[in-house]
C-alpha positions as CSV (number, residue, x, y, z in Angstrom):
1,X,9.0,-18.0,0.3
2,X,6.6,-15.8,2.8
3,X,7.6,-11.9,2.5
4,X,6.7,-9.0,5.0
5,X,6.6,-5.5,3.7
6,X,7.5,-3.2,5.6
7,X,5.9,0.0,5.0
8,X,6.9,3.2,6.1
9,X,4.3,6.0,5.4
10,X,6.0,9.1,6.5
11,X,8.8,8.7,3.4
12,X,8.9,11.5,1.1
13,X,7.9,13.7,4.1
14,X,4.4,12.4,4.2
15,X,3.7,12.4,0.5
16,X,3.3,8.2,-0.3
17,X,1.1,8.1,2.9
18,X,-1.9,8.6,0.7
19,X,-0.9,5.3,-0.9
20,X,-0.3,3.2,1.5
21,X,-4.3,1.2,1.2
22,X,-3.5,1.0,-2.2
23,X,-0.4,-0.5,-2.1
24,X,-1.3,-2.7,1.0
25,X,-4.1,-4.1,-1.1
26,X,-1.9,-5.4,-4.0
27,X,0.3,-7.3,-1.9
28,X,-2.2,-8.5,0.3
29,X,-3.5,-9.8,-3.0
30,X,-0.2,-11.4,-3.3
31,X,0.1,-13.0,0.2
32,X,2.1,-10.4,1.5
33,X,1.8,-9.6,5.1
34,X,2.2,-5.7,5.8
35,X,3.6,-4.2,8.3
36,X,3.1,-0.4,8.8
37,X,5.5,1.5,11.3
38,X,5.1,4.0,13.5
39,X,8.7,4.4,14.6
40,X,12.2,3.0,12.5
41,X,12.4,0.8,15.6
42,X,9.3,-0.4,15.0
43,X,10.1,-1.5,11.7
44,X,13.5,-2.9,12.6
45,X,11.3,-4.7,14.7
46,X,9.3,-6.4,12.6
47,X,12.2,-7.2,9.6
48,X,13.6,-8.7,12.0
49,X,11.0,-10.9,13.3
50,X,10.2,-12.0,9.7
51,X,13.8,-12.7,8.9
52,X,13.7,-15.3,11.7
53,X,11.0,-16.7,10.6
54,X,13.0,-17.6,7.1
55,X,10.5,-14.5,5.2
56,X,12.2,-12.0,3.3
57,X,11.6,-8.4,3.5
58,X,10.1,-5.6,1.2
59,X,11.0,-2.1,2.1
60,X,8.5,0.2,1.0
61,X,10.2,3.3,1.8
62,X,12.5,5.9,1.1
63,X,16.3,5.9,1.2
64,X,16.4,5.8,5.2
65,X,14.0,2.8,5.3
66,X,16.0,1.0,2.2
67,X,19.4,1.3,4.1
68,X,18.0,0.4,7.9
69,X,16.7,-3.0,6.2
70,X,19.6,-3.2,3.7
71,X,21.9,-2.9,7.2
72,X,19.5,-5.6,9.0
73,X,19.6,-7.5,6.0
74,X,23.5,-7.8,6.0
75,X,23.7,-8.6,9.5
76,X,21.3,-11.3,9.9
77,X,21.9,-13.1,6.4
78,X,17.9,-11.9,5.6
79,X,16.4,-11.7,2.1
80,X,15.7,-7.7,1.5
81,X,13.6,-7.3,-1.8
């Protein structure tokens, strides 16, 4: 199975944004295509374009990202890891 992370660099108020190369690097390392957002939307967006494709989702977030793609998840049958 093909995965999409989603990344969201502005959880923890900023603080992970700083590892956000490092992390896209070990799962492009791993196939993983990344997807950083600018917006929530955006990042609706894009779950939702891998999860009808057949991918499943990582949410690289905090709490707000984790339950947007857990909602998505629920709603379109998707695989959220």
């Amino acid at each position: 199975m093909r995965w999409t992370a989603v990344v969201n660099p502005g959880a923890g108020r900023g603080r992970r944004a700083r590892h956000v190369a490092r992390l896209g690097d070990a799962l492009a390392a791993r196939a993983v295509d990344i997807h950083v957002t600018k917006t929530a939307a955006d990042g609706l967006d894009a779950a939702r374009t891998a999860f009808s494709r057949g991918e499943g989702v990582l949410a690289c977030g905090g709490d707000g990202t984790v339950r947007a793609l857990a909602g998505l998840a629920a709603e379109t049958g998707g695989l959220l890891g």
